[in-house]
Backbone bond lengths (Angstrom), bond angles and torsions (degrees), N, CA, C in turn:
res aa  C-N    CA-C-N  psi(-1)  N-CA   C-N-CA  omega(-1)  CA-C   N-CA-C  phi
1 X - - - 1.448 - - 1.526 107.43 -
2 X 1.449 105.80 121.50 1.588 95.56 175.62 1.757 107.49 -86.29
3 X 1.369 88.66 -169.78 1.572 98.98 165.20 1.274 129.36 -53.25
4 X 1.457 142.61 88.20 1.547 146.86 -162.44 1.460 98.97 -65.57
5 X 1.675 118.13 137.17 1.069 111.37 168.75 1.164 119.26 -85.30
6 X 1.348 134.23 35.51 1.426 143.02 -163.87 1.548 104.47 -133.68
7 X 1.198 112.12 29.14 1.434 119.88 -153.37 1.774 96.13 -173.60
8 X 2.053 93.07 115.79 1.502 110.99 -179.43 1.483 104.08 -80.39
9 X 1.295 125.37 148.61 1.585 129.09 176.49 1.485 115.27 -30.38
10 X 1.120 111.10 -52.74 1.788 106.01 168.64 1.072 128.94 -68.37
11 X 1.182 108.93 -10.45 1.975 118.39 -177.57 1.589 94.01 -86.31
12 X 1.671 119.59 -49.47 1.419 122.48 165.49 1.350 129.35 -46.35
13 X 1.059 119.56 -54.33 1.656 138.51 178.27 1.579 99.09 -53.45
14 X 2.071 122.54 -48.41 1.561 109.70 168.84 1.631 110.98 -70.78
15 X 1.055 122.47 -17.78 0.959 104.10 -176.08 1.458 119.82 -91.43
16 X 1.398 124.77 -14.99 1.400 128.56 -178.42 1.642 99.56 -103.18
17 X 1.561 131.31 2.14 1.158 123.56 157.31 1.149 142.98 -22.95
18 X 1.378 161.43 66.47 1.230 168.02 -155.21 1.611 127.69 -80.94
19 X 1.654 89.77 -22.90 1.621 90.52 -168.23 1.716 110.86 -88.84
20 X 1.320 120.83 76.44 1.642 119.06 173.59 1.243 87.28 74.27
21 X 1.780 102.69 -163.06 1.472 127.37 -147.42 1.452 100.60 -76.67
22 X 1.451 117.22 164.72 1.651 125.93 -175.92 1.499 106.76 -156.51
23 X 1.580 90.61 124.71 1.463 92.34 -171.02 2.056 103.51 -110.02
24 X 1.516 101.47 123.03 1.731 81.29 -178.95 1.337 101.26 -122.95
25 X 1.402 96.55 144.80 1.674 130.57 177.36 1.422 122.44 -94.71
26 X 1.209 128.26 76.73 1.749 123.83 166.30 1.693 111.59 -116.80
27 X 1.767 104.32 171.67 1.226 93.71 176.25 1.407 103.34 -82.98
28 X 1.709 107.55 -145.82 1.555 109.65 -169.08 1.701 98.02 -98.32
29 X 1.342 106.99 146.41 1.764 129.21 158.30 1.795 64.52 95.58
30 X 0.686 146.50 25.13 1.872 122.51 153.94 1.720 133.39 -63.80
31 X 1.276 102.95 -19.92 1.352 130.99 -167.39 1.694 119.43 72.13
32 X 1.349 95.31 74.28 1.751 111.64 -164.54 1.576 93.44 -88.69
33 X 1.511 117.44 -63.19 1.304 123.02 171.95 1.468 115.97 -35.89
34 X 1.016 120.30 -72.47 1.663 127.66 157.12 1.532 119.96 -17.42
35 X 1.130 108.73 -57.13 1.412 100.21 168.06 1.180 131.28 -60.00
36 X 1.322 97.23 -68.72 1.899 118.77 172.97 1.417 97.95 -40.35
37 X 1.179 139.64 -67.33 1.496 125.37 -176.83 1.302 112.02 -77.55
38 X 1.005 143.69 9.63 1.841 140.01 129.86 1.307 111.38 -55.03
39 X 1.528 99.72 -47.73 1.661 77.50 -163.91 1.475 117.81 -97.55
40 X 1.357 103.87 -10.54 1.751 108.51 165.42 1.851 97.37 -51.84
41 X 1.695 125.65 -64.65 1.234 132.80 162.85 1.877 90.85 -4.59
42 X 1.163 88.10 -104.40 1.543 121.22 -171.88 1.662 100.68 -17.69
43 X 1.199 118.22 -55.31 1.779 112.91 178.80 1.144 110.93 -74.57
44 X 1.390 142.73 -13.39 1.133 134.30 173.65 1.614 110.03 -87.38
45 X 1.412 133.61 -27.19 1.115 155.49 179.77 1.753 93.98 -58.12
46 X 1.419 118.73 -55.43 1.132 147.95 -140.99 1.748 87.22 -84.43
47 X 1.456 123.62 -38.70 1.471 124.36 -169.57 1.585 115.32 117.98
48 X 1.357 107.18 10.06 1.707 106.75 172.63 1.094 117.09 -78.91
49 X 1.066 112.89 146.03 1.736 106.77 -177.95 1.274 103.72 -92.42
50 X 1.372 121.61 127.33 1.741 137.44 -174.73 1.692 88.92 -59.99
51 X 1.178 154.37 -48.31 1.338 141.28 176.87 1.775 110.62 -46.79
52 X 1.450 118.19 -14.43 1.474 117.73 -149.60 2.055 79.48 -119.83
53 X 1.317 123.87 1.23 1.489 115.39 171.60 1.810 120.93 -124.72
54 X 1.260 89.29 127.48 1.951 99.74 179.97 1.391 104.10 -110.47
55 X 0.979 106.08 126.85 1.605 121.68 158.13 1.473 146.09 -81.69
56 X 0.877 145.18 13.14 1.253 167.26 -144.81 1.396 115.10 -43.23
57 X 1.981 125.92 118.05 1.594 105.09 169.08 1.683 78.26 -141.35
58 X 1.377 78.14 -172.83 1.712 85.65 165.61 1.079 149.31 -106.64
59 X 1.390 122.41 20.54 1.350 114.15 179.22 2.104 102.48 -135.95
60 X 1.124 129.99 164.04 1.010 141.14 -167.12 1.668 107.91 -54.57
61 X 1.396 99.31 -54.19 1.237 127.39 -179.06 1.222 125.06 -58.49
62 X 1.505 128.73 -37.49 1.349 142.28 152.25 1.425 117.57 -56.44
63 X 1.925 108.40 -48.95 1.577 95.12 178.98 1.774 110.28 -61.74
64 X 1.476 121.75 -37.58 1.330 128.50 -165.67 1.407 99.98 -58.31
65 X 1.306 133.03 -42.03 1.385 147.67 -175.47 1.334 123.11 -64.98
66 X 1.286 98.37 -42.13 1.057 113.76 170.61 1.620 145.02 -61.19
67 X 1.955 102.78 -40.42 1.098 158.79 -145.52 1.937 80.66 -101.24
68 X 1.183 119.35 -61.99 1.856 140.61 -156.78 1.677 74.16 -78.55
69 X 1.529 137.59 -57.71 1.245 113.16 -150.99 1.765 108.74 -68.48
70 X 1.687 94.96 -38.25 1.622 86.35 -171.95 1.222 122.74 -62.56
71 X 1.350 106.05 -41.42 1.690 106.44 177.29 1.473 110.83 -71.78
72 X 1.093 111.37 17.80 1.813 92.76 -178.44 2.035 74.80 -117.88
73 X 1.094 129.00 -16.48 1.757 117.61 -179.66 1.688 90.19 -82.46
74 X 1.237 129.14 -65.24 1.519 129.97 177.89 1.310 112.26 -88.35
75 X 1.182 135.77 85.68 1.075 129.80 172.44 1.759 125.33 -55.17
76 X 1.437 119.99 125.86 1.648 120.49 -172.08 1.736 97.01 84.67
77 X 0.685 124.57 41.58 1.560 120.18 -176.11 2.151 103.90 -130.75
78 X 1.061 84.50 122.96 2.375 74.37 179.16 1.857 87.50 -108.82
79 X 1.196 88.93 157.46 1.686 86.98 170.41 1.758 91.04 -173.84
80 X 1.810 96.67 108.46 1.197 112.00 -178.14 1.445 119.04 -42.62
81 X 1.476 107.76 122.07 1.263 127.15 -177.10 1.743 116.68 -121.71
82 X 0.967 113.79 109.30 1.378 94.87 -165.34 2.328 103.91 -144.22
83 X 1.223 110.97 129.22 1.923 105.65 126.47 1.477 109.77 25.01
84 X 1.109 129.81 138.67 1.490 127.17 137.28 1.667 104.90 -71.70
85 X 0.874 116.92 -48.18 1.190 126.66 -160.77 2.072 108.96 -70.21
86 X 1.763 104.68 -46.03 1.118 98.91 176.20 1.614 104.65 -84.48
87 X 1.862 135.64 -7.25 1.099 98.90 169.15 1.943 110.75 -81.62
88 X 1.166 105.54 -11.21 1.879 95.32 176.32 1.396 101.56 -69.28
89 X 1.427 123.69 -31.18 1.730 97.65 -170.22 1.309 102.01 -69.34
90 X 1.427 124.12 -46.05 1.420 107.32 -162.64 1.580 109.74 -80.17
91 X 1.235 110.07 -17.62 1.781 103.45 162.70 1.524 111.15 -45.46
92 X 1.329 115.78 -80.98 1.741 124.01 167.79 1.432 122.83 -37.70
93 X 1.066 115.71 -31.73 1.580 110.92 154.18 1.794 133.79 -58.86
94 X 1.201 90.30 -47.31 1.852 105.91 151.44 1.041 130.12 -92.50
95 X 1.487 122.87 -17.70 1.513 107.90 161.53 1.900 109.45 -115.70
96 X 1.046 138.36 -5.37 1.238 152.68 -170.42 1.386 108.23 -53.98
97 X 0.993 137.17 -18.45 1.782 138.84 172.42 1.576 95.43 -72.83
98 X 1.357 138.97 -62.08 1.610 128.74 -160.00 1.442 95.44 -64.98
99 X 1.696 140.78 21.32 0.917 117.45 -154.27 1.553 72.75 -159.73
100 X 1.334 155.86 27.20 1.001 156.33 -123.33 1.847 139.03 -29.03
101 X 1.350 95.18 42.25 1.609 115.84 -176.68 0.945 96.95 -93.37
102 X 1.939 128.98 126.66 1.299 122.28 145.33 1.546 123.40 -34.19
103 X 1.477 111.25 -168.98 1.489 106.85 -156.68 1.867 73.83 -119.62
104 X 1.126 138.59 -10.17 1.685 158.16 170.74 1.305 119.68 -90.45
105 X 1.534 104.76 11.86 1.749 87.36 173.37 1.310 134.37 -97.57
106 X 1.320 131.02 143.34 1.375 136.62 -161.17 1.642 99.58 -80.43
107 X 1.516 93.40 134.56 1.490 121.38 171.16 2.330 96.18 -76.14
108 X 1.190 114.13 131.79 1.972 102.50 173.88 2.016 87.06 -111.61
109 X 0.934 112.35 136.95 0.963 139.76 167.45 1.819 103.40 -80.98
110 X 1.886 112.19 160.08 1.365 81.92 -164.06 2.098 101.08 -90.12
111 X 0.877 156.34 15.21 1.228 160.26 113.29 2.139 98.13 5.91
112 X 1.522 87.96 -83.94 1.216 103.11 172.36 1.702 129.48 -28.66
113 X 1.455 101.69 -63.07 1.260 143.48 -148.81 1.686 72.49 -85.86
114 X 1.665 163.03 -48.97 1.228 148.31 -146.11 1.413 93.64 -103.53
115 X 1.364 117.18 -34.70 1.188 114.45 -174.95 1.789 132.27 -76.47
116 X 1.751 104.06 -14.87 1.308 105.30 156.33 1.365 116.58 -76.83
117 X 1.675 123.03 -40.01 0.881 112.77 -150.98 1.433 100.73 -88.07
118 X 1.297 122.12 6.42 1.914 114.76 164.68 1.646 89.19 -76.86
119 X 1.426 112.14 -51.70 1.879 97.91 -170.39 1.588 116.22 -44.04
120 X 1.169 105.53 -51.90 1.311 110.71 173.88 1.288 143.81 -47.21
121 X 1.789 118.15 -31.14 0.859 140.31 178.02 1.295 129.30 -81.12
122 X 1.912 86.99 -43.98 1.387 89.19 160.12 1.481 139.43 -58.67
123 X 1.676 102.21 -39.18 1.066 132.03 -170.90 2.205 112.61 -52.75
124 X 1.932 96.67 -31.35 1.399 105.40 -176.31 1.303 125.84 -128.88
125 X 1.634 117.79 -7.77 1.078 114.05 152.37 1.825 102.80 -148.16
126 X 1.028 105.59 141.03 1.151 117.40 168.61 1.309 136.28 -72.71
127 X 1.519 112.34 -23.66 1.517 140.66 158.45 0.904 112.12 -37.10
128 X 1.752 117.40 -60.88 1.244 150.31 -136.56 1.122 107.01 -96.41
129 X 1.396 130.95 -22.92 1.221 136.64 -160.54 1.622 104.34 -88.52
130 X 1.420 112.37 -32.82 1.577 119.35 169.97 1.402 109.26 -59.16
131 X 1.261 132.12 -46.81 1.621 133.93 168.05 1.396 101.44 -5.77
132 X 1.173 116.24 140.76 1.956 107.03 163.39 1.636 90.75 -84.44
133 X 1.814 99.01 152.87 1.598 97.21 -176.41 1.717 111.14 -94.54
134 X 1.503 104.15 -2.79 1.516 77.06 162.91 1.515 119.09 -74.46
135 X 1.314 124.14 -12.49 1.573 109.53 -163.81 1.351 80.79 -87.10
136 X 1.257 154.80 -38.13 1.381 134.84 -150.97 1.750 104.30 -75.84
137 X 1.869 98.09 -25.62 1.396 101.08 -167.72 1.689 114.80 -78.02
138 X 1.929 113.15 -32.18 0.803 110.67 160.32 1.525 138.71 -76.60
139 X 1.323 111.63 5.43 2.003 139.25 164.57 1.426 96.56 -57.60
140 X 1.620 119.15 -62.82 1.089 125.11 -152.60 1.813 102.60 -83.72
141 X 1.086 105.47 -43.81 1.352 99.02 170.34 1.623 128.13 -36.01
142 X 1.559 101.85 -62.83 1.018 109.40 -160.88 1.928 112.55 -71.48
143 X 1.614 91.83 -9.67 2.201 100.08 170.45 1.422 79.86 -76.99
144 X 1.122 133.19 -59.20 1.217 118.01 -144.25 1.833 101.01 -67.42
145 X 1.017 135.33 -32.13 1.352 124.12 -174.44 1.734 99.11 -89.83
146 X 1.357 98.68 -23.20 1.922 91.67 174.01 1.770 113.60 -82.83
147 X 1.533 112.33 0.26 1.198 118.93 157.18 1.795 106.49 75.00
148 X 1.656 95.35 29.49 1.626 96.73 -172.09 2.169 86.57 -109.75
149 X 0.950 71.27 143.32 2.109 99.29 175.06 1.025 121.73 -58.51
150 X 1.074 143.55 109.57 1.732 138.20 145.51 1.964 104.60 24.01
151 X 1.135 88.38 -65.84 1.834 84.08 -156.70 1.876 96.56 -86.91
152 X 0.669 120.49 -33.05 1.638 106.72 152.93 1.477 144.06 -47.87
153 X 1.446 101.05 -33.74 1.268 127.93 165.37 1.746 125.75 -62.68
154 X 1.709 90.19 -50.91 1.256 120.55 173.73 1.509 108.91 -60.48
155 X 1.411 126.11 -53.41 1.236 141.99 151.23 1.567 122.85 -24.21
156 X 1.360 113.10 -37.65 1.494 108.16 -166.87 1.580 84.04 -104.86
157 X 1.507 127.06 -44.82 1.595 100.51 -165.28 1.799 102.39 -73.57
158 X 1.006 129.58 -2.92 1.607 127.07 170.94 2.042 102.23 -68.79
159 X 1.403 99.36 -59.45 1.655 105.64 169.75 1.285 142.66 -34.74
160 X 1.843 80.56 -21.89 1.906 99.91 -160.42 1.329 130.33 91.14
């Protein structure tokens, strides 16, 4: 593949990259997609085996796009494209037992995720149940990204 004229020197330079993994950063309408599927192109050109490359963005729509661009540059070629999110589920599905998750466990969406926690609330305090549940939902969030535990948590709203 030579140099595409559809492609500014830095869009080239990621895409003719060679040295290991490459992570690229632009805003949106930059031609991020464009690249990334050049240069997936470009490593397979190179002798990688499309089974041995993941792609990763975030939204459904990008992997699908993404997924349509390569195979329409290599035609008959798959080269895992996926979600952050859908490649962790299916990671934890195959590796999720050393970690003690069935290989069956349900993802709750937050629909889900408001709707236990009214059962719940109701279920143990009645006080509590007046709370609006997003603030309780964003309480829990934010242990959960501060990486503090159930009973720690539990601990500080008993404290005050």
């Amino acid at each position: 593949m030579n140099h595409p004229t559809d492609l500014t020197p830095p869009q080239w330079e990621a895409v003719d990259h060679a040295d290991g993994a490459l992570l690229v950063l632009a805003g949106p309408g930059s031609g991020k997609t464009r690249v990334i599927t050049r240069r997936i192109a470009r490593l397979i050109e190179r002798g990688i085996s499309p089974r041995d490359i993941l792609a990763i963005t975030f939204t459904n729509k990008a992997a699908n796009e993404m997924a349509e661009r390569v195979a329409r540059l290599i035609p008959g070629t798959q080269v895992w494209v996926s979600t952050f999110h859908r490649f962790c589920a299916r990671l934890l599905r195959h590796h999720g037992q050393a970690v003690g998750l069935q290989p069956n466990f349900t993802i709750l969406d937050t629909a889900d995720q408001r709707s236990i926690l009214k059962e719940v609330l109701a279920e143990i305090d009645q006080e509590a149940a007046h709370v609006p549940i997003g603030q309780i939902a964003a309480r829990i969030s934010v242990a959960k990204n501060r990486l503090i535990t159930p009973d720690t948590l539990s601990q500080q709203v008993e404290d005050g």
